[in-house]
C-alpha positions in Angstrom: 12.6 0.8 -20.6 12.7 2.1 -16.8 14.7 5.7 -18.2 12.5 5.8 -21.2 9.7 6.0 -18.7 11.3 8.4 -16.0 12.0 10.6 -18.8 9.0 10.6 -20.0 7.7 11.4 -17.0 10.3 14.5 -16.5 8.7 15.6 -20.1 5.3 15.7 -18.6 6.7 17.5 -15.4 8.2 20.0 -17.8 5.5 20.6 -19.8 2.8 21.0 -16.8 5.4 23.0 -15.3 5.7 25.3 -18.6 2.0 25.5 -18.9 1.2 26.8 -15.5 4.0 29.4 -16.3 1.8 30.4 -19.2 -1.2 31.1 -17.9 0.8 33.4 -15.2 2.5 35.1 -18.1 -0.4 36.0 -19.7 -2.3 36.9 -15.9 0.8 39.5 -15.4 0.7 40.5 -18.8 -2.4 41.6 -19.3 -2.6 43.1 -15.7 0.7 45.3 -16.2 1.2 45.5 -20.0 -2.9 45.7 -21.6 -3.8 49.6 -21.3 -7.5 48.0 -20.8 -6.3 47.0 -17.5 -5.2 50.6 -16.2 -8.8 51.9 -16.6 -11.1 51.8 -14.0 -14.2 52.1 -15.5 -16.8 49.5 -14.9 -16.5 48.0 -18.5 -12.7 47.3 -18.1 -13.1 46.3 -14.4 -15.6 43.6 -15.8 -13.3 42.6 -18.4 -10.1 42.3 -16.2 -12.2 40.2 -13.8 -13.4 37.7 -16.9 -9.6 37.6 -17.8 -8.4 36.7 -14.3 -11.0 34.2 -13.7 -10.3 32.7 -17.1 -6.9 31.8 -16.0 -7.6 31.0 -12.5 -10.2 28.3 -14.2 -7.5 26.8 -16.7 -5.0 26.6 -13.7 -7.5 24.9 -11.2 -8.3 22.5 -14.1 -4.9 22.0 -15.3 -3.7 21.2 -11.6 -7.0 18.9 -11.3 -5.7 17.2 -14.3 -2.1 16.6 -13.5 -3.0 15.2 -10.1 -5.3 12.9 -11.0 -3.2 11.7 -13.7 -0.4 11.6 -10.9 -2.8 9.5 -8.9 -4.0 7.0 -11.5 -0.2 6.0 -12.6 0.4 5.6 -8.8 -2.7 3.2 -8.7 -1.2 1.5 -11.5 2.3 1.6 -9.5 0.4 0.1 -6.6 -1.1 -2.9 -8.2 1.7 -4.1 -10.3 3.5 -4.3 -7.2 0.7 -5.8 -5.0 -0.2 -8.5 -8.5 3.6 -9.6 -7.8 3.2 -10.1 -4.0 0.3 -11.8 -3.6 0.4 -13.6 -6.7 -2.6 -16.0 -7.3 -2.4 -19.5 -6.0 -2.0 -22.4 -8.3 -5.4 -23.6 -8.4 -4.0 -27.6 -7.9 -1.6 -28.2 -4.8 -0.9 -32.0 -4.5 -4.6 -32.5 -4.9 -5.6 -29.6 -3.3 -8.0 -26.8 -4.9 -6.9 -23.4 -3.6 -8.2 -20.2 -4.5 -7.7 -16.3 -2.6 -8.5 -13.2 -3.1 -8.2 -9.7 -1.4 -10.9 -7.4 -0.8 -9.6 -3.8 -0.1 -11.3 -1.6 2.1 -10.1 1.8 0.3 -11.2 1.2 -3.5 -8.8 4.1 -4.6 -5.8 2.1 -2.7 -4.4 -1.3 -4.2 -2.2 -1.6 -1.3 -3.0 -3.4 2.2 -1.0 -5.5 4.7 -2.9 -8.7 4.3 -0.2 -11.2 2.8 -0.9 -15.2 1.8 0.5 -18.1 0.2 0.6 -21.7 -0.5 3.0 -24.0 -1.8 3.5 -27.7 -2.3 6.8 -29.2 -1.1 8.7 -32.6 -0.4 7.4 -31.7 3.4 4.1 -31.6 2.2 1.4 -28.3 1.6 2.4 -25.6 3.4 0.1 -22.2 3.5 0.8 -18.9 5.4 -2.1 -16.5 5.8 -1.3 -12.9 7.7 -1.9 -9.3 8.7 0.7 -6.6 8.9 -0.4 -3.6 10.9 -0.8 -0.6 8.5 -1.3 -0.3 5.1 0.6 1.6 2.3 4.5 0.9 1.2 6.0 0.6 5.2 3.1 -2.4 5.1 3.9 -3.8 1.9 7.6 -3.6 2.6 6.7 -5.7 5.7 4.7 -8.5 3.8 7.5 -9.0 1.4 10.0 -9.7 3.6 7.7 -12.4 5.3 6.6 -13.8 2.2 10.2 -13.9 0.7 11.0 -15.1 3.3 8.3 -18.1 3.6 8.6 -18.9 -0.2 12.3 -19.9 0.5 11.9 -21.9 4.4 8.9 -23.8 3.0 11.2 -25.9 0.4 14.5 -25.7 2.5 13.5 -26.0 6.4 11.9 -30.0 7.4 10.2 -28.9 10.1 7.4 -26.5 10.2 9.0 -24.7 13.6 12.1 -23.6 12.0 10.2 -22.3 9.0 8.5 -20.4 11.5 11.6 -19.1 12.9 13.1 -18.5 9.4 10.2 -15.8 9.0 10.9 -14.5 12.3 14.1 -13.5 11.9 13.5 -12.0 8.5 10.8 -9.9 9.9 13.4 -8.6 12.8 16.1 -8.2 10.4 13.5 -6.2 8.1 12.3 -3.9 11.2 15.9 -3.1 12.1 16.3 -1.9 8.4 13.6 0.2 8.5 14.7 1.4 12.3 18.1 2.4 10.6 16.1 4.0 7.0 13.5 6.0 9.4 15.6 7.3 12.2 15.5 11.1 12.6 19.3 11.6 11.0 18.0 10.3 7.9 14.8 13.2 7.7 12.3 10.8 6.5 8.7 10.7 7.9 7.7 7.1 8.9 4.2 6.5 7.4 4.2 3.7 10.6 6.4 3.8 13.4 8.5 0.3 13.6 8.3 0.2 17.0 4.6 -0.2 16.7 4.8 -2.8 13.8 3.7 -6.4 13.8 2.5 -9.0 11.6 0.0 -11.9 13.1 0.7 -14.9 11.2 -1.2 -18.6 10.6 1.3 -21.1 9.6 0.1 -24.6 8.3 1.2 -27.9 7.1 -1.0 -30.2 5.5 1.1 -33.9 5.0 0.2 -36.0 2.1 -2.3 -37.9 4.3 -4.1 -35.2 5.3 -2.6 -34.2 8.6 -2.9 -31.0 10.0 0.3 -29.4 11.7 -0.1 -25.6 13.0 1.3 -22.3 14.3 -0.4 -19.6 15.3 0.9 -15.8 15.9 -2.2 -13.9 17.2 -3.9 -14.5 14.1 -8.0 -16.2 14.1 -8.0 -19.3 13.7 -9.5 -21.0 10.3 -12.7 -22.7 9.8 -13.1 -26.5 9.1 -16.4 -27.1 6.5 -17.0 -30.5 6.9 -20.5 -31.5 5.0 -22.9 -28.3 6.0 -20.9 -28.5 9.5 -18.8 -25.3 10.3 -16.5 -25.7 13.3 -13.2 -23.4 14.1 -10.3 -25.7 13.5 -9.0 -25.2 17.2 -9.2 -23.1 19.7 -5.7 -23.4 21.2 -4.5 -20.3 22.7 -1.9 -18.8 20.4 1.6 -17.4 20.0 2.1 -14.0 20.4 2.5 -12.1 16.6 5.5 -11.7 15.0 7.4 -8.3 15.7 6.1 -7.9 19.5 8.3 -10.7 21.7 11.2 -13.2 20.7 9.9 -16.8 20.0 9.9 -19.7 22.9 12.9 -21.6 22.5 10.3 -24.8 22.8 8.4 -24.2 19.9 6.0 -27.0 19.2 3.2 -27.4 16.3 -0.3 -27.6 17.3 -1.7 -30.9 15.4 -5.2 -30.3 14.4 -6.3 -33.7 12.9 -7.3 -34.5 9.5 -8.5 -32.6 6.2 -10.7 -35.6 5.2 -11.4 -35.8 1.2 -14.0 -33.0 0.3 -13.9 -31.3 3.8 -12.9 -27.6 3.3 -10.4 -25.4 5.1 -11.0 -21.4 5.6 -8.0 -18.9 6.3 -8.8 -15.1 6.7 -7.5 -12.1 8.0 -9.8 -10.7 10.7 -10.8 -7.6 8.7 -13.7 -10.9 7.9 -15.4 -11.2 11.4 -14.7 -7.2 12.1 -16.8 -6.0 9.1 -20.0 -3.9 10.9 -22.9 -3.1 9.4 -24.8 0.6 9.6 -26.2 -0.6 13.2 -22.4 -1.7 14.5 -23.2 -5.4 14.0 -20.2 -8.0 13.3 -20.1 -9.3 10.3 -21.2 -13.8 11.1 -18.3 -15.6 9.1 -20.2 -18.9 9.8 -23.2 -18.2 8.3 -21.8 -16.6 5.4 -20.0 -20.0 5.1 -22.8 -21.9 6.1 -24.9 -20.7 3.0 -21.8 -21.3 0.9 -22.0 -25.1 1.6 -25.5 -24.9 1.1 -24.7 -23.6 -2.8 -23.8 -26.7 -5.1 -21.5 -27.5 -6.4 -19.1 -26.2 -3.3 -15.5 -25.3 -4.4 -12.9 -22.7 -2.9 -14.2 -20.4 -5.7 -18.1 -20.6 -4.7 -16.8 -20.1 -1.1 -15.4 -16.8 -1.8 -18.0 -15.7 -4.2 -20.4 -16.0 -1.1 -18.5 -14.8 1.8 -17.0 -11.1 0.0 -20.8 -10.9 -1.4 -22.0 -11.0 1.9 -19.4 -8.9 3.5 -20.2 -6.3 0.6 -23.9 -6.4 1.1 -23.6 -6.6 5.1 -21.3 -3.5 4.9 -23.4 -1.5 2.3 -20.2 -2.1 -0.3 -18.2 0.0 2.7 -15.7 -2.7 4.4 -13.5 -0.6 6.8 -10.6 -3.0 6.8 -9.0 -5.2 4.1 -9.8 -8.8 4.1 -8.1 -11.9 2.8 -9.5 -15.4 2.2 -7.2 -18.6 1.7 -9.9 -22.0 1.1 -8.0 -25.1 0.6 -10.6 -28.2 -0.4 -9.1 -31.8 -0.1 -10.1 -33.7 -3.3 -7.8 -36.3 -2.6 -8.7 -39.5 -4.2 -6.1 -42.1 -3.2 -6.9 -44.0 -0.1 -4.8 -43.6 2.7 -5.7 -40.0 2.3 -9.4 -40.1 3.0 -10.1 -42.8 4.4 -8.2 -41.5 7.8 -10.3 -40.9 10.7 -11.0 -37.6 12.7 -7.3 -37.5 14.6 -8.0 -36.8 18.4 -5.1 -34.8 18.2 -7.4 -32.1 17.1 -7.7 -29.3 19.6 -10.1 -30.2 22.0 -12.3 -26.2 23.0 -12.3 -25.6 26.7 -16.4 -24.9 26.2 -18.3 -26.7 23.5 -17.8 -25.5 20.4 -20.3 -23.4 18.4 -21.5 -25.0 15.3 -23.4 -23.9 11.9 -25.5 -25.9 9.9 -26.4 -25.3 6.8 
């Protein structure tokens, strides 16, 4: 299948390639070989100029043609490979409903550096949601080795700091690749530099019943919807992202509480809250989830459906970076899973802490 493709595609190089030969054949031909040509009387001057910009209009097209055919198999390319990375979620996780989706801020580009996931495991839920600085294949290349990476820790590693450290070291080992691939001896062009590369990174574990168990690499912190009340999770300071200094030796989860049964939990890359209208205003997250709650009946499904409208509508359809949206919605039935009370473990916010109601 894979050389029955490449040579088709060395067919179509050929032809194109013999077809703008062609049309220069016949250009030189008639300039050198048609006796019309010679003369220089204003009759043959016309008709030498209608023959020239003949050809000169069936090269531009062809060209036109071949590029944008070029560009639409890339496209194609592009979203096979980003339909594999960020695979949809199931839409049940251990009596969770999950649902995600990507909105890209380049319509002609199907690859960003916004990577998430969520699996269930003997340790319970765990969910990754992060940003890889960049976009295009150095990005992508970058959010596979994390996720890879994650898919693997989440089932193997106990506790939730060595998975964290599991994705670290892919990510160095990853960069040092790309170091060796892109240094100058090897006369490739880095699309992004790996000394400037980094990935924030939200790391979660949600326990069978209900607790909340956290890391954070520079990356926002999600929003709790609890009834028509929207609250940040925490506002613990966080980590530094992945990629920019080695991990403390003393890692430690941050516990944020309880997901109580139908209370809602929002992960997003921060291309949400940096979405600007025409008059430079940021896009408001919490209202945009607000009204979601206020829309029955609320699932993770609804909740997106509001938020990227809103984003489209507040940008004018023109988002200038890519956005990602993990919900996670407890509809946990058995007991000891709802019935828990609010853990004080929760963050507590240095200031009081802003809150929407719907």
């Amino acid at each position: 299948m894979i050389r029955s493709k490449a040579s088709s595609r060395s067919g179509r190089r050929a032809r194109a390639l013999g077809l703008s030969s062609v049309w220069g054949a016949v250009a030189v031909g008639y300039k050198f070989g048609c006796p019309l040509a010679q003369q220089t009387g204003l009759g043959a001057r016309i008709v030498t100029s209608a023959v020239f910009l003949a050809v000169g209009t069936g090269l531009v097209l062809h060209v036109r043609r071949t590029l944008l055919r070029e560009l639409r198999q890339a496209r194609e390319v592009a979203g096979a490979a980003q339909s594999v990375l960020l695979r949809p979620p199931p839409p049940r996780l251990a009596g969770l409903h999950v649902a995600a989706a990507q909105l890209s801020a380049d319509r002609g580009a199907s690859i960003g550096g916004d990577l998430y996931e969520a699996v269930a495991t003997e340790h319970g839920v765990r969910v990754v949601i992060g940003d890889v600085r960049g976009h295009g294949l150095a990005a992508i290349g970058t959010a596979a080795a994390v996720l890879g990476s994650f898919r693997e820790a989440a089932h193997d590693e106990p506790e939730l700091a060595r998975v964290l450290g599991r994705l670290d070291r892919a990510l160095a080992r990853h960069l040092r690749e790309r170091a060796r691939a892109e240094h100058p001896s090897s006369g490739q062009d880095p699309d992004s530099p790996v000394a400037e590369e980094f990935v924030t990174l939200f790391l979660l574990e949600i326990a069978t019943d209900g607790g909340l168990s956290a890391f954070n690499c520079g990356h926002p912190w999600p929003y709790l919807i609890s009834g028509s009340r929207v609250e940040l999770l925490s506002r613990a300071d966080p980590l530094p992202p992945l990629g920019l200094f080695p991990l403390p030796s003393d890692l430690a989860a941050t516990s944020c509480g309880h997901l109580l049964a139908d209370e809602s939990l929002v992960l997003y890359t921060d291309g949400a809250e940096d979405a600007r209208d025409a008059r430079g205003r940021f896009f408001s997250l919490p209202e945009a989830l607000a009204a979601a709650v206020r829309s029955r009946p609320v699932s993770p499904q609804s909740i997106l459906r509001t938020v990227f409208t809103a984003v489209l509508h507040h940008t004018a359809g023109r988002p200038t970076d890519d956005i990602a949206l993990l919900v996670l919605r407890n509809e946990r039935t058995h007991p000891h899973a709802c019935s828990g009370a609010r853990g004080t473990a929760r963050a507590t916010p240095p200031h009081p802490q802003p809150t929407t109601h719907g």
